[in-house]
C-alpha positions, 0 to 999 in steps of 0.5 A: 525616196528623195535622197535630201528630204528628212522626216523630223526623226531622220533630221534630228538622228542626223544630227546626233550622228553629225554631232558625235561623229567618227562613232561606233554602231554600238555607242549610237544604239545607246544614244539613240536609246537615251535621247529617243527611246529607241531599241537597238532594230530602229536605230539601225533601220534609221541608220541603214535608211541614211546611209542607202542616201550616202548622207552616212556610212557604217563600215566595220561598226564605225559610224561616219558621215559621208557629207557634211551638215552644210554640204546636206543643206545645200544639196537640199536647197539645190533639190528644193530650188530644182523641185520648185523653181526649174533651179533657179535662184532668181526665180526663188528670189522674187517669189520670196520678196514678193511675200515678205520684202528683204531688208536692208541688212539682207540685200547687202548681204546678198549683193556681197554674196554676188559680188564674191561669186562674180569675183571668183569667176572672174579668175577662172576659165570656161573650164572652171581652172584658174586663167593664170 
């Protein structure tokens, strides 16, 4: 089971957690059976499924979120980059704009991106701390 990849129904339930979060177990298994139909049994499968991933945890009937939904899509972006493009960027890049050309708007924003990153960098050591 790969630890970033979400069924449609897992996606959606993380979201309603993400939504709701710090929430009890008890407040999720009621909506959950409002917003999906579900009994109490699926909700906590779904949930212990989530949390075996260490997207979610479930301490003393607390329900909370161990990442971030922008944490959780980057580390799925990363795992599909890996899966797909021996982890590179680049080569993900050109295939995309080999099918549908970037924009304008998009190159811009991309090079700003770089241009960020490279800044960053630029104040930092091999070792990642800052060379003040």
């Amino acid at each position: 089971m790969e630890p970033y990849k979400l069924g449609e129904m897992e996606q959606k339930f993380a979201d309603l957690i993400w939504e709701k979060e710090p929430v009890s177990s008890r407040e999720l298994t009621r909506l959950c059976e409002e917003a999906f139909g579900w009994k109490r049994t699926t909700t906590y499968t779904m949930l212990k499924r989530l949390c075996v991933r260490g997207i979610f945890a479930n301490e003393h009937g607390r329900v909370r979120a161990l990442m971030t939904r922008e944490d959780f899509l980057a580390a799925q972006g990363e795992q599909f980059l890996e899966e797909h493009f021996e982890g590179s960027l680049p080569k993900f890049l050109t295939a995309f704009s080999h099918r549908k050309r970037l924009s304008g708007k998009e190159i811009a924003e991309l090079k700003k991106l770089i241009e960020e990153y490279g800044e960053e960098e630029d104040g930092r050591t091999a070792s990642g701390k800052s060379a003040d």
